[in-house]
SENUTI-939675 format. One record per residue (C-alpha): residue in one letter; x, y, z. Coordinates in nm, 4 decimals. Example, Ala and Ser with C-alpha at 12.3 -4.5 7.8 and 13.67 -1.06 7.14 Angstrom:
# SENUTI-939675
code A&xx 1.2300&yy -0.4500&zz 0.7800
code S&xx 1.3670&yy -0.1060&zz 0.7140
This chain:
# SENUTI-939675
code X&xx 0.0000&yy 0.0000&zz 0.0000
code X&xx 0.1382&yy 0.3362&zz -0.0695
code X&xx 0.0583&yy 0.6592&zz 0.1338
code X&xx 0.1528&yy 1.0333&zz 0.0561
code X&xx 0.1864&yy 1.3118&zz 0.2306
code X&xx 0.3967&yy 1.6006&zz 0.1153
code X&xx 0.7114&yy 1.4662&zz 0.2149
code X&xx 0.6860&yy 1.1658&zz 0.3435
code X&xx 0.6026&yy 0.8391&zz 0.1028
code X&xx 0.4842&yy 0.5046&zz 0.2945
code X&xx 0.5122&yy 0.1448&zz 0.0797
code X&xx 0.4336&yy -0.0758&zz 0.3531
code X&xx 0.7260&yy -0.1279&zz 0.6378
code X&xx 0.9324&yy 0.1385&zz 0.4067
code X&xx 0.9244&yy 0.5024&zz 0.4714
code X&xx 1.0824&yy 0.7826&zz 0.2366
code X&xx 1.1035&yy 1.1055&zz 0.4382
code X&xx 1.2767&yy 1.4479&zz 0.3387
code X&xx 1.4954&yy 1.5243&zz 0.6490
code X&xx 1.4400&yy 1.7961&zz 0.8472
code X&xx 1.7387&yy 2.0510&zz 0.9840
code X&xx 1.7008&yy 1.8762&zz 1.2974
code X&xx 1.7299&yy 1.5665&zz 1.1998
code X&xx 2.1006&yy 1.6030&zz 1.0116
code X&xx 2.2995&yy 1.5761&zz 1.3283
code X&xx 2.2231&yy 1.1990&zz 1.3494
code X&xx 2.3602&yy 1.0933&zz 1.0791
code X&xx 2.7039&yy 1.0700&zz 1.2482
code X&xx 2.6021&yy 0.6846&zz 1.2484
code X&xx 2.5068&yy 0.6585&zz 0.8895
code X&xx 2.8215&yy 0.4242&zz 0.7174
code X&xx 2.7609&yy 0.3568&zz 0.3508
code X&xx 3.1053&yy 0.2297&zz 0.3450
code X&xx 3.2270&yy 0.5049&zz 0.1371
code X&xx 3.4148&yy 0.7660&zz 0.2898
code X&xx 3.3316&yy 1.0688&zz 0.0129
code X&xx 2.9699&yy 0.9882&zz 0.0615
code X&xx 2.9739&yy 0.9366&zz 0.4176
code X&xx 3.1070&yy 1.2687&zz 0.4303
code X&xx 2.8657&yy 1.3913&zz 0.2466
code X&xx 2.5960&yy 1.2715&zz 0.4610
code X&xx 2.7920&yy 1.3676&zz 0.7731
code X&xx 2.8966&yy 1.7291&zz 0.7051
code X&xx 2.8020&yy 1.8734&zz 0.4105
code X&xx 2.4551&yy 1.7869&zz 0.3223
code X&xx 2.2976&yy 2.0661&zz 0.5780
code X&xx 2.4823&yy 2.3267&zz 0.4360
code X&xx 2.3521&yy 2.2210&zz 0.0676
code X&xx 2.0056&yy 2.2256&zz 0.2291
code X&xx 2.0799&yy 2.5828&zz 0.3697
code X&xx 2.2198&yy 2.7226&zz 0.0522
code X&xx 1.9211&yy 2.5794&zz -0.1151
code X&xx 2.1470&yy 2.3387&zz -0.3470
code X&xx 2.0116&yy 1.9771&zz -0.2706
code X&xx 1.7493&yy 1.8437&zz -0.0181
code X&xx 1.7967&yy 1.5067&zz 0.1370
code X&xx 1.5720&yy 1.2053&zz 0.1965
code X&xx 1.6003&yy 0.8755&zz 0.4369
code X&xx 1.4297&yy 0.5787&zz 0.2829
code X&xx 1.3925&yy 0.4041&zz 0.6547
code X&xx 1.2162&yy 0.0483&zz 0.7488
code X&xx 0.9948&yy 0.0753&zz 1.0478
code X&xx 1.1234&yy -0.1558&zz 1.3155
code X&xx 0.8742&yy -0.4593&zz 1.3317
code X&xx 0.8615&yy -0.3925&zz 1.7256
code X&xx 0.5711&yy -0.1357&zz 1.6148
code X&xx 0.7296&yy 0.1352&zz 1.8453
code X&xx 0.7574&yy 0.4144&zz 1.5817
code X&xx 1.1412&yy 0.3821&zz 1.5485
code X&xx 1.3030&yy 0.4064&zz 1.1935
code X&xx 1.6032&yy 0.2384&zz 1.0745
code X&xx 1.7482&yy 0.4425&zz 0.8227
code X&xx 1.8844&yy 0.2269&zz 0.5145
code X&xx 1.9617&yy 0.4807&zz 0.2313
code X&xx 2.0203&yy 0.8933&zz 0.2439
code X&xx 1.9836&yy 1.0146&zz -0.1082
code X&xx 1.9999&yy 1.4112&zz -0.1876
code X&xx 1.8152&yy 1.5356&zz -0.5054
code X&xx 1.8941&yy 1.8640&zz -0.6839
code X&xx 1.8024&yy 2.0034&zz -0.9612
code X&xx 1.9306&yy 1.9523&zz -1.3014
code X&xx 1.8571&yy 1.9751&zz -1.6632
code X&xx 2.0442&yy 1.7878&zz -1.9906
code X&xx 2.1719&yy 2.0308&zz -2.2746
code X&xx 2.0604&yy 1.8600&zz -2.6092
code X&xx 2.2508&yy 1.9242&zz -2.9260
code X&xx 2.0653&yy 1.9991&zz -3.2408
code X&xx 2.1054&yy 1.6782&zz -3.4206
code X&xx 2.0140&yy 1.5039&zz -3.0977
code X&xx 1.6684&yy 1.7006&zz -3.0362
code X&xx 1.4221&yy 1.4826&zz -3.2404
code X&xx 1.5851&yy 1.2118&zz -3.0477
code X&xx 1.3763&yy 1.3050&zz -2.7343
code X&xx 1.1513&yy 1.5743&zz -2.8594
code X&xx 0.8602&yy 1.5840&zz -3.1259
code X&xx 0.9120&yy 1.8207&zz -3.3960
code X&xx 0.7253&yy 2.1077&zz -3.2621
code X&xx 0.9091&yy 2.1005&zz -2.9306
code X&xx 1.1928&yy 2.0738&zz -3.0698
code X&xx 1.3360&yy 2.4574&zz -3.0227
code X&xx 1.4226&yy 2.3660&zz -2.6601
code X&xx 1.7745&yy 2.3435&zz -2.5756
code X&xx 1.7585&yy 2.1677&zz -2.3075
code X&xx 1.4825&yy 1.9045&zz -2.0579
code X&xx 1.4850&yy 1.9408&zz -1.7170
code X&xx 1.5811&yy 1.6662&zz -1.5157
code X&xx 1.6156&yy 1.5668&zz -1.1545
code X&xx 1.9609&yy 1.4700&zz -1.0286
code X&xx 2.1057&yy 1.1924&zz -0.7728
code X&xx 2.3298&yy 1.4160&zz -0.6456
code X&xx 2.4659&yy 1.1725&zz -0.3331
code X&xx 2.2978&yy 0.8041&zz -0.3038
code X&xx 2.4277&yy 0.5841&zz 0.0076
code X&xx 2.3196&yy 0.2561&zz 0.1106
code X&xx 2.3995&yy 0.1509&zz 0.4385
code X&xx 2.6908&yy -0.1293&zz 0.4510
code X&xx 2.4240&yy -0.3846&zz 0.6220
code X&xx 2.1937&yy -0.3375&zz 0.3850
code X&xx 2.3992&yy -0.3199&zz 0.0838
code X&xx 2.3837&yy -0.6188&zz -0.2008
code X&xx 1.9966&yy -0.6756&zz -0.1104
code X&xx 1.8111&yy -0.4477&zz -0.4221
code X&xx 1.7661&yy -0.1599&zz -0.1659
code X&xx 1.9127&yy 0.0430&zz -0.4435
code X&xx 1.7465&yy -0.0389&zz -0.6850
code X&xx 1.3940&yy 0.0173&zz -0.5010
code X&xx 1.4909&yy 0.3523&zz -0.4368
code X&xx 1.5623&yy 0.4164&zz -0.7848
code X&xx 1.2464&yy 0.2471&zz -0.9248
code X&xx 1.0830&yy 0.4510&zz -0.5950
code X&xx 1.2624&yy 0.7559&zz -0.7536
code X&xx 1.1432&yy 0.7218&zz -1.1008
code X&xx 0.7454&yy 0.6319&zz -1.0261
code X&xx 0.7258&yy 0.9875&zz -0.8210
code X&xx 0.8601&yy 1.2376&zz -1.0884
code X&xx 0.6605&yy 1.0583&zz -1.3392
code X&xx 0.3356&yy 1.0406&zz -1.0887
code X&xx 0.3984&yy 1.3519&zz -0.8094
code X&xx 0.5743&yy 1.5606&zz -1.0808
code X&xx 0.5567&yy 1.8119&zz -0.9118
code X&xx 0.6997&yy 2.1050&zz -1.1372
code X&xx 0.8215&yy 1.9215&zz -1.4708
code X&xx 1.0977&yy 1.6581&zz -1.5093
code X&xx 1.1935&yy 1.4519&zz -1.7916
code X&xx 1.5160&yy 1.3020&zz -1.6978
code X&xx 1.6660&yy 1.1429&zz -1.3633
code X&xx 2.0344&yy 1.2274&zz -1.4254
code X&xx 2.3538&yy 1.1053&zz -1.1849
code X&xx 2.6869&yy 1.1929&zz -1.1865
code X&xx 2.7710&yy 0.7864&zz -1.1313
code X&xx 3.1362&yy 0.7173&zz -0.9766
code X&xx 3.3443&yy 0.5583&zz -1.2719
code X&xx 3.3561&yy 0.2174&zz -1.1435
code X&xx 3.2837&yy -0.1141&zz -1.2709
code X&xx 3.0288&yy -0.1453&zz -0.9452
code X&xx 2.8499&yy 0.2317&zz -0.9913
code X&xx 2.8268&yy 0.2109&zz -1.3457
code X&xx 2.6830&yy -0.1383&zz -1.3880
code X&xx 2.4502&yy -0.0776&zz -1.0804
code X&xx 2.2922&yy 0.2585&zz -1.2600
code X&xx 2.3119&yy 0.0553&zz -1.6329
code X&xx 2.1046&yy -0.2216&zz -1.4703
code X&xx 1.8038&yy 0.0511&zz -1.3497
code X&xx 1.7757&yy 0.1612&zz -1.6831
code X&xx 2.0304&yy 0.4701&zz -1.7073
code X&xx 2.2176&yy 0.5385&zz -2.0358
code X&xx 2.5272&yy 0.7640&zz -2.0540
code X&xx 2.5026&yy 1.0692&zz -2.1850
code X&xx 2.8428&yy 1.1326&zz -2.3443
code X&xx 3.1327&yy 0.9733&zz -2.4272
code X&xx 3.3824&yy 1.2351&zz -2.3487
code X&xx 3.3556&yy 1.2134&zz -1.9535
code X&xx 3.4940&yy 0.8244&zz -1.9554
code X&xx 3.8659&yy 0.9274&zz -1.8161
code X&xx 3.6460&yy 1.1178&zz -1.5731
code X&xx 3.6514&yy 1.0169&zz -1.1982
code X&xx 3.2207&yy 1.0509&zz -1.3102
code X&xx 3.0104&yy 0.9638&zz -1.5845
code X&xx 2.7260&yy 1.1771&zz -1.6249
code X&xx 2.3970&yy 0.9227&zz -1.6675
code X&xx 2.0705&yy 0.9670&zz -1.7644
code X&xx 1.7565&yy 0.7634&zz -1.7347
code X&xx 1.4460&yy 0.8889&zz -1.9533
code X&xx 1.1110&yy 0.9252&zz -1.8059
code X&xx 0.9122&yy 0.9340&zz -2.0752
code X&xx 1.0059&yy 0.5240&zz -2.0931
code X&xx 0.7397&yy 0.4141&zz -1.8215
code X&xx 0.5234&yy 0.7394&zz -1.8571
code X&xx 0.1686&yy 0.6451&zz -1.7983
């Protein structure tokens, strides 16, 4: 069952929350395994919240003890973003008489931790599929892309490749990042 408030998304025991100010000192115990993103999580994600850059979420699982606690399994921050398209690559993604625009606006994965016990278990990949169903469903201003800034790693890239993304140029693959893209429009109702 899914439940909405602005927010705050319910599918059954799983709970996708934006965090509040409050809330951003406890992630001290957050461990993704990564130290960059841990980081992240840890010290910088308030001030991108503060400057107005990125807002972050906690997908969480309600404890089964039924006493209201969450335990939080991914922190994800979502900016946002849009995709330049060149002119020959336009009617590509655009029909012909929308085809002046120079570029789609997207939503971006701008920091996506798991939590190392909860890693290897599709956790991921519900939060992307979770990601994906509300800008298509909740769109809430206009979004045509979900767009990451993947780590250039066998792991990153195959895990983003496998939820559907694409990348979006060949120049960045030296790059420490690939820039990826994953069209809504593909499971648009």
């Amino acid at each position: 069952m899914l439940s909405k408030r602005r927010n705050v998304i319910k599918i059954g025991s799983w709970e996708l929350r934006k965090l509040e100010e409050k809330e951003y000192g406890k992630l001290s115990s957050f461990d993704c395994s990564d130290t960059d993103l841990n980081e992240f999580f840890r010290n910088d994600a308030l001030d991108h919240k503060r400057e107005l850059l990125a807002e972050t979420y906690s997908l969480s699982l309600m404890q089964a003890a039924g006493n209201g606690k969450r335990v939080p399994v991914v922190l994800v921050s979502f900016r946002n973003d849009s995709i330049q398209i060149p002119d020959e690559d336009r009617k590509k993604f655009l029909p012909e008489k929308k085809s002046h625009y120079k570029s789609l606006p997207a939503v971006k994965i701008a920091r996506l931790g798991v939590h190392s016990s909860f890693q290897r278990l599709s956790v991921g990949t519900f939060l992307i599929t979770l990601t994906k169903y509300l800008f298509v469903n909740n769109n809430r201003t206009g979004c045509r892309f979900v767009t990451v800034d993947a780590y250039n790693n066998e792991h990153t890239l195959s895990f983003y490749q496998k939820n559907g993304f694409s990348f979006l140029y060949e120049k960045d693959r030296s790059r420490n990042t690939r820039i990826m893209y994953y069209d809504l429009k593909r499971i648009q109702q």
